[in-house]
DSSP file (Angstrom, degrees, kcal/mol; ACC not computed):
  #  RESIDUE AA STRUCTURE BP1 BP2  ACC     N-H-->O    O-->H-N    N-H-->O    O-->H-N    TCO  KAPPA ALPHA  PHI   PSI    X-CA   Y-CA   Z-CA
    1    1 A X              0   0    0      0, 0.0     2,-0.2     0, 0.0     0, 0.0   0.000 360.0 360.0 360.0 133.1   25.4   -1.9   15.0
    2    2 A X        -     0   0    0      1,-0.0     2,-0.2     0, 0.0     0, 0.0  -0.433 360.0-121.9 -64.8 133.4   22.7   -1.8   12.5
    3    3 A X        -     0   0    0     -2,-0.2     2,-0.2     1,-0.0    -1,-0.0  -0.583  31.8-111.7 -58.2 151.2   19.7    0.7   13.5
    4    4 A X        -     0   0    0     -2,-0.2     3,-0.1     1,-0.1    -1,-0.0  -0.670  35.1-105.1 -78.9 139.5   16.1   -1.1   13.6
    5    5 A X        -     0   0    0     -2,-0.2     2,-0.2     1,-0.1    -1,-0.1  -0.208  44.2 -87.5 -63.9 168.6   13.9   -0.1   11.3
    6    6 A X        -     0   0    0      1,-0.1     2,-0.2     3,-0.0    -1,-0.1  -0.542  57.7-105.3 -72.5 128.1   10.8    2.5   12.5
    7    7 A X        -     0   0    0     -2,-0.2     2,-0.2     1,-0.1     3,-0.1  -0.610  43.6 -89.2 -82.8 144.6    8.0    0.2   13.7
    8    8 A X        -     0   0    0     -2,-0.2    -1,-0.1     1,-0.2    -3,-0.0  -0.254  44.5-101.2 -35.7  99.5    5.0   -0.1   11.3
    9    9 A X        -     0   0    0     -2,-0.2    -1,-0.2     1,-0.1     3,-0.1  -0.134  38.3-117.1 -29.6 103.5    2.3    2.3   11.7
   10   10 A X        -     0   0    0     -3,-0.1     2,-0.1     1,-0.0    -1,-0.1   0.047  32.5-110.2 -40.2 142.2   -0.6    0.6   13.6
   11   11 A X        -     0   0    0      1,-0.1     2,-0.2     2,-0.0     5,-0.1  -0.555  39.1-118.7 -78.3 162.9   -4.2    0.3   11.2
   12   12 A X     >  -     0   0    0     -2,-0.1     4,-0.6    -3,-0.1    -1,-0.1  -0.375  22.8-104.0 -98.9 166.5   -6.1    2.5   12.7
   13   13 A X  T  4 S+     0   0    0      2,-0.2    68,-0.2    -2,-0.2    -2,-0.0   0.173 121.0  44.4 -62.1   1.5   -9.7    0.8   14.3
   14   14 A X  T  > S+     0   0    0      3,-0.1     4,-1.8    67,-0.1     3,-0.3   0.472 113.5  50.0-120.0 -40.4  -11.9    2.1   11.5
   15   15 A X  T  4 S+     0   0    0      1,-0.2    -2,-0.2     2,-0.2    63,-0.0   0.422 110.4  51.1-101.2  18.7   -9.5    1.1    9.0
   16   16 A X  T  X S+     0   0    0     -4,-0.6     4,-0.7     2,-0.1    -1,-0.2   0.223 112.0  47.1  -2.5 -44.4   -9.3   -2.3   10.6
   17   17 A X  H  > S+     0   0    0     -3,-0.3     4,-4.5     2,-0.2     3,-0.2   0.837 105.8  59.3 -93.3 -50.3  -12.9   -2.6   10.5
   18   18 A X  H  X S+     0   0    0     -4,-1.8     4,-1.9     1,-0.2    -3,-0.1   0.829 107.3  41.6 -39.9 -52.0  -13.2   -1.5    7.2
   19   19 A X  H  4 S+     0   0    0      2,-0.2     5,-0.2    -5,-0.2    -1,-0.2   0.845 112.4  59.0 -77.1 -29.3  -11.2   -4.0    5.7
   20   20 A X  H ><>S+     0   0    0     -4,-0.7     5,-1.5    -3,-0.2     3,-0.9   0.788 103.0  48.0 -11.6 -71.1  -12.7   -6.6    7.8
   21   21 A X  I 3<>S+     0   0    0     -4,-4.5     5,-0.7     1,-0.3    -2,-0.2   0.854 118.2  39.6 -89.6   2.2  -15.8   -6.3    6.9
   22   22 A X  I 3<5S+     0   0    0     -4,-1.9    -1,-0.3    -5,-0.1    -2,-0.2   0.212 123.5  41.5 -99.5  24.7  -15.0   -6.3    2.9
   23   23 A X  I <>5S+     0   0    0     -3,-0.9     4,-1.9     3,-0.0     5,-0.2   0.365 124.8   5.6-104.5-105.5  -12.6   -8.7    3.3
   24   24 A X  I  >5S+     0   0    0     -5,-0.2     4,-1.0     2,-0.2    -4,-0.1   0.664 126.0  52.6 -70.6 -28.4  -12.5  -11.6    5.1
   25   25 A X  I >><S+     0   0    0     -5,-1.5     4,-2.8     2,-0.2     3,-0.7   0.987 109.0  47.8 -62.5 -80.4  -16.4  -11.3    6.5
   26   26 A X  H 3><S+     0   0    0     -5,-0.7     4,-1.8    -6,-0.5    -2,-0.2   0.782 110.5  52.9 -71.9 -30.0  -17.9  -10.9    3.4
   27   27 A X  H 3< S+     0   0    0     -4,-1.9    -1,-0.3     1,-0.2    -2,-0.2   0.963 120.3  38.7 -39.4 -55.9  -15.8  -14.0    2.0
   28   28 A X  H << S+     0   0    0     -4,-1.0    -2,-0.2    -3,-0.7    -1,-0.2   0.962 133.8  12.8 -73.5 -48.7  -17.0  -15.7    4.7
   29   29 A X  H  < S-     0   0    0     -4,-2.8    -3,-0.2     1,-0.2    -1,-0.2   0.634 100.7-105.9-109.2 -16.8  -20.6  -14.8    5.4
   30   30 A X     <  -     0   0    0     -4,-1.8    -1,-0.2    -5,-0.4     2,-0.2  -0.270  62.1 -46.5  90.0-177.1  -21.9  -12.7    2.0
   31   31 A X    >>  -     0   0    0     -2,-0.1     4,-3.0     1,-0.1     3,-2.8  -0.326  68.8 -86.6 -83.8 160.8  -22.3   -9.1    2.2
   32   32 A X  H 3> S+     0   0    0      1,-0.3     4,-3.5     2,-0.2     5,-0.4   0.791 121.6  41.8 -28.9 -78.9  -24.1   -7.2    4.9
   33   33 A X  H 34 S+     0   0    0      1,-0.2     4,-0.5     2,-0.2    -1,-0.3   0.655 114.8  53.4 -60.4  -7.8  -27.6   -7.2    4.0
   34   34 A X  H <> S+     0   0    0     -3,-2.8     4,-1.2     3,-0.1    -1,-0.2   0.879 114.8  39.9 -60.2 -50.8  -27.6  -11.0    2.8
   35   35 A X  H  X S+     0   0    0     -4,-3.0     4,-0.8    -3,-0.4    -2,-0.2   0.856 119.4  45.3-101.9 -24.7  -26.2  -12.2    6.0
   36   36 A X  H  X S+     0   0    0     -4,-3.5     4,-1.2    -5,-0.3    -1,-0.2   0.570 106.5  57.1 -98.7  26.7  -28.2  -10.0    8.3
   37   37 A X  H  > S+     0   0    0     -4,-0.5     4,-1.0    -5,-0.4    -2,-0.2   0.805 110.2  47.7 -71.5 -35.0  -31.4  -10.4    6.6
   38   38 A X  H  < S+     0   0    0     -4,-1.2     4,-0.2     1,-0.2    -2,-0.1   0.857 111.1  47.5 -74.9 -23.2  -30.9  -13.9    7.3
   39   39 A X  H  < S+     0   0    0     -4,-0.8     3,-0.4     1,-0.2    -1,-0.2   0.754 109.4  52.9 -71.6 -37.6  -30.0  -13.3   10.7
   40   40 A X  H  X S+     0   0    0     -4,-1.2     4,-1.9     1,-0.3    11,-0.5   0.558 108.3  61.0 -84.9  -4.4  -33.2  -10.8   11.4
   41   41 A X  H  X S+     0   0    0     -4,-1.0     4,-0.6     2,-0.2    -1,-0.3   0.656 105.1  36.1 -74.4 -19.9  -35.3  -13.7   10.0
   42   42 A X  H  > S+     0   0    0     -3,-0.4     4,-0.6    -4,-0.2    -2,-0.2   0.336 126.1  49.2-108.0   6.5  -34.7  -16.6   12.3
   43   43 A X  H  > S+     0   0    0     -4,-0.2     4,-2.5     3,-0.1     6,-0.3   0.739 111.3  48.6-105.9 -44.7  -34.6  -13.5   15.3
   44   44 A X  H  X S+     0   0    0     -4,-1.9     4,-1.4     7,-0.2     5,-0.3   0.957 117.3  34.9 -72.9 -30.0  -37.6  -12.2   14.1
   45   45 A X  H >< S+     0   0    0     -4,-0.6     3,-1.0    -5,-0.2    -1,-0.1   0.996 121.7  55.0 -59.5 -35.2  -39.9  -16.0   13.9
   46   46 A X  H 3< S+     0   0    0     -4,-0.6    -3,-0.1     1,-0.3    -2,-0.1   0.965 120.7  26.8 -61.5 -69.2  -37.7  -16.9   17.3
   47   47 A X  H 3< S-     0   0    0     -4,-2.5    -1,-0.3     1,-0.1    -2,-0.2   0.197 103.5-132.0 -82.8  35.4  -39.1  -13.4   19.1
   48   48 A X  S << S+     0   0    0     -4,-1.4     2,-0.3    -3,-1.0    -3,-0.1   0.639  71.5 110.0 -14.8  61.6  -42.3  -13.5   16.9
   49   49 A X  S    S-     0   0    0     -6,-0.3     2,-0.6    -5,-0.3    -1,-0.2  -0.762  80.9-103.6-119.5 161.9  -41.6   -9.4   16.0
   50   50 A X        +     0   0    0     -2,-0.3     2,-0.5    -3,-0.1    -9,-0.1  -0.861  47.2 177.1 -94.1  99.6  -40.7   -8.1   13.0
   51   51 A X        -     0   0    0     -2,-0.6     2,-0.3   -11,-0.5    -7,-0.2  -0.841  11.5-152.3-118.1 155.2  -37.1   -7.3   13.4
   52   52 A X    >>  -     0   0    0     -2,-0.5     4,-2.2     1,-0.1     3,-1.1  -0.795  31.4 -96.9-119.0 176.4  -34.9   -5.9   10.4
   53   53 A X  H 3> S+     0   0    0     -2,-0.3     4,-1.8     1,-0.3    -1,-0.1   0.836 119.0  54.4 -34.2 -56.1  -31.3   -6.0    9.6
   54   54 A X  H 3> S+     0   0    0      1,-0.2     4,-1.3     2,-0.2    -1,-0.3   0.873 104.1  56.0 -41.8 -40.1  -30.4   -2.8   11.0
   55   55 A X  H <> S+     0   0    0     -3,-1.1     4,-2.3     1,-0.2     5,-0.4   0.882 107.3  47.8 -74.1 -28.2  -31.8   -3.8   14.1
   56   56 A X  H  X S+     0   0    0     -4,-2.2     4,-0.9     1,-0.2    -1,-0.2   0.911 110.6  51.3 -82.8 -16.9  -29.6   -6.9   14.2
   57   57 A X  H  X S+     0   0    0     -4,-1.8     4,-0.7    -5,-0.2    -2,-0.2   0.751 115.9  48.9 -40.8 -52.7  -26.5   -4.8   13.3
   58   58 A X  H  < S+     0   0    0     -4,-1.3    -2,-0.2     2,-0.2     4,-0.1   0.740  99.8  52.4  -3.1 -85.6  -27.7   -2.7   16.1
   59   59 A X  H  X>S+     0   0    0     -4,-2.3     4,-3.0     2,-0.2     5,-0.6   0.697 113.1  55.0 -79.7 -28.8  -28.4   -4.9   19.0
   60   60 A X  H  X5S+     0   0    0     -4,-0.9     4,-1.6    -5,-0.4    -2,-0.2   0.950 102.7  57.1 -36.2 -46.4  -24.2   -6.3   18.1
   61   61 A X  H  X5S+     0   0    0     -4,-0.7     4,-1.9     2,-0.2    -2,-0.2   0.742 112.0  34.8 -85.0 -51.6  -23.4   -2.9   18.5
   62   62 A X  H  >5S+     0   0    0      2,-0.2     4,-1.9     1,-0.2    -1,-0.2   0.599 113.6  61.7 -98.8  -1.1  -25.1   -2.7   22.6
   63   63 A X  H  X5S+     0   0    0     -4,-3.0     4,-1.6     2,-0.2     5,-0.3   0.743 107.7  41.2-105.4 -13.4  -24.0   -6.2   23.2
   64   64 A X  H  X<S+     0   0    0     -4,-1.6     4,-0.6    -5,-0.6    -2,-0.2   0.943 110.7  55.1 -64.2 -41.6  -20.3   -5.0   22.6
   65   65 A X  H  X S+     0   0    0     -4,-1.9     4,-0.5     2,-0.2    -2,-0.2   0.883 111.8  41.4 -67.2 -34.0  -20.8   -2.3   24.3
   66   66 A X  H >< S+     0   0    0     -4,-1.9     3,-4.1     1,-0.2     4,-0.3   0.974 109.8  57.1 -59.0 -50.2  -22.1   -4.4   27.5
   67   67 A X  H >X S+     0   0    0     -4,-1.6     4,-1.5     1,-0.3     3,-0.8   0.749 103.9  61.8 -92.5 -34.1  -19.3   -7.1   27.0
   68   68 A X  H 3X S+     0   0    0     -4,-0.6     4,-0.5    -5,-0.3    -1,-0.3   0.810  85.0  71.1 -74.6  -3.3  -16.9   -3.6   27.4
   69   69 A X  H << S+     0   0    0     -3,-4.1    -1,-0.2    -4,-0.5    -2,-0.2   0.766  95.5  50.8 -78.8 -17.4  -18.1   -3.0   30.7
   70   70 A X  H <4 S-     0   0    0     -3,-0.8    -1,-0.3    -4,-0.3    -2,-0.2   0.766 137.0 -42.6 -61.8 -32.4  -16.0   -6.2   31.7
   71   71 A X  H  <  -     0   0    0     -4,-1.5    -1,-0.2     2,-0.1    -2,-0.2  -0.412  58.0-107.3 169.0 100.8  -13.0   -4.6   29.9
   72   72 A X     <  +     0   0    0     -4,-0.5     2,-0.2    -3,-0.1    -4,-0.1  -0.577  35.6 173.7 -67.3 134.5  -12.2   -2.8   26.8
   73   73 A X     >  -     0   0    0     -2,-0.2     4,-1.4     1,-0.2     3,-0.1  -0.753  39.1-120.2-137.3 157.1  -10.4   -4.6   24.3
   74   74 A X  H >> S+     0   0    0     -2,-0.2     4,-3.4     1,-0.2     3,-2.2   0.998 115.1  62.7 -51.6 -74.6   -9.5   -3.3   20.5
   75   75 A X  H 3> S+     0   0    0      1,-0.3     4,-2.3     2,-0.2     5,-0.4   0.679  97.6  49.4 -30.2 -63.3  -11.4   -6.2   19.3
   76   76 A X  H 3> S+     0   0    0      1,-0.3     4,-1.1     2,-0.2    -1,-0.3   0.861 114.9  52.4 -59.3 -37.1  -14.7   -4.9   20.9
   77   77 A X  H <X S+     0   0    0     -3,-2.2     4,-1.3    -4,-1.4    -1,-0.3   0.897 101.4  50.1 -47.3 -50.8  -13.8   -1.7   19.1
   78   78 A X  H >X S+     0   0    0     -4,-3.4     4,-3.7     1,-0.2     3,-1.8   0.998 112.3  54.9 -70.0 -52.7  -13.1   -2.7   15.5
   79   79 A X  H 3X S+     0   0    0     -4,-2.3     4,-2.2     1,-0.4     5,-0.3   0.802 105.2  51.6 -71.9 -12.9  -16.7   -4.6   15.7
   80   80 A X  H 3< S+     0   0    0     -4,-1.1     4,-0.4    -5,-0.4    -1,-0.4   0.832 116.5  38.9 -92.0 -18.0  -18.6   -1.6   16.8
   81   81 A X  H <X S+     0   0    0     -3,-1.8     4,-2.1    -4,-1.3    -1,-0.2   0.865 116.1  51.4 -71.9 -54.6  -17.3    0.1   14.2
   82   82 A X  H  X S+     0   0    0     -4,-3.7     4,-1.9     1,-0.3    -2,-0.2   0.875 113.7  53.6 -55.7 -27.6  -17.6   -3.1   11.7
   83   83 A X  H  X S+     0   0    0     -4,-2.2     4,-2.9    -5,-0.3    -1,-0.3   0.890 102.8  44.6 -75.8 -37.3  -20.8   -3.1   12.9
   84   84 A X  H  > S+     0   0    0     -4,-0.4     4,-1.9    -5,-0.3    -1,-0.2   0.922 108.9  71.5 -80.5 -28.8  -22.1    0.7   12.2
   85   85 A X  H  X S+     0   0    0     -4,-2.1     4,-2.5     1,-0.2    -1,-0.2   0.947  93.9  48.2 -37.1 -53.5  -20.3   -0.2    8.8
   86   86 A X  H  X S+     0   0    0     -4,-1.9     4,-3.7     2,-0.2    -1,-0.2   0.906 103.5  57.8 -68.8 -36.3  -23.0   -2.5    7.8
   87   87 A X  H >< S+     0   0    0     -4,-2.9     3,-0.9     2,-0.2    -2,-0.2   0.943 109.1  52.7 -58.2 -64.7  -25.8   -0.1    8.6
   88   88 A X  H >X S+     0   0    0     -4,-1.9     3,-4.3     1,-0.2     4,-2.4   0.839 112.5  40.2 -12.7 -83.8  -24.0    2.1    6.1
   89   89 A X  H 3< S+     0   0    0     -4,-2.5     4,-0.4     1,-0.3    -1,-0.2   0.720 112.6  52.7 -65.9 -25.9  -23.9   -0.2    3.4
   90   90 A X  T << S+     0   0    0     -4,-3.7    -1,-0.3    -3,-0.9     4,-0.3   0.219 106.3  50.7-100.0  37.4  -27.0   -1.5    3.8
   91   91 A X  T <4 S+     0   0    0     -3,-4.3     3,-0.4     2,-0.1    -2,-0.2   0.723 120.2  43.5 -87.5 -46.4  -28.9    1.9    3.7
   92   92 A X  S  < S+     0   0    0     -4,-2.4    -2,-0.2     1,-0.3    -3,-0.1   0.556 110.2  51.3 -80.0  -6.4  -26.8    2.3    0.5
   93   93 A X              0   0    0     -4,-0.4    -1,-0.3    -5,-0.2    -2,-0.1   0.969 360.0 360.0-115.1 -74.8  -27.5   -1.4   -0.7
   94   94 A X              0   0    0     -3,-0.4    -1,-0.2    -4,-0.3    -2,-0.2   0.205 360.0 360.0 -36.1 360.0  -31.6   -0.6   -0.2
């Protein structure tokens, strides 16, 4: 009987997130500060404040953490991460 190979080291949640959000995310949506400028523009006319990207990066960020109080799931993980990614890149983007 043949042995089974050694199962594939799981990506880690950070390096998960990472790749996420320069992958398949930015394909999709543009890069951070494009697609949440755009976002903190129709949030800021909606709640008539001046909100900025970061802050919509941010507010992801605590409604993942509420949404974990139902249950932690990976998923909610990798986005809180993807999410503190984009503040990164768009200090560095600025």
């Amino acid at each position: 009987m043949k042995p089974k190979p050694p199962a594939p080291i799981a990506e880690t949640i950070l390096a998960e997130a990472e790749r996420i959000v320069n992958g398949p995310r930015r394909v999709e949506y543009g890069g951070c500060l494009e697609s949440f400028q755009r976002i903190a523009t129709m949030w800021s006319a909606y709640f008539g404040i001046d909100i900025s990207p970061e802050d919509v990066a941010m507010a992801q960020v605590m409604l993942k953490v509420c949404r974990a109080k139902q249950g932690m799931h990976r998923d909610s993980l990798v986005d809180i991460a993807g999410y503190a990614r984009c503040v990164e890149i768009m200090s560095e983007e600025r």
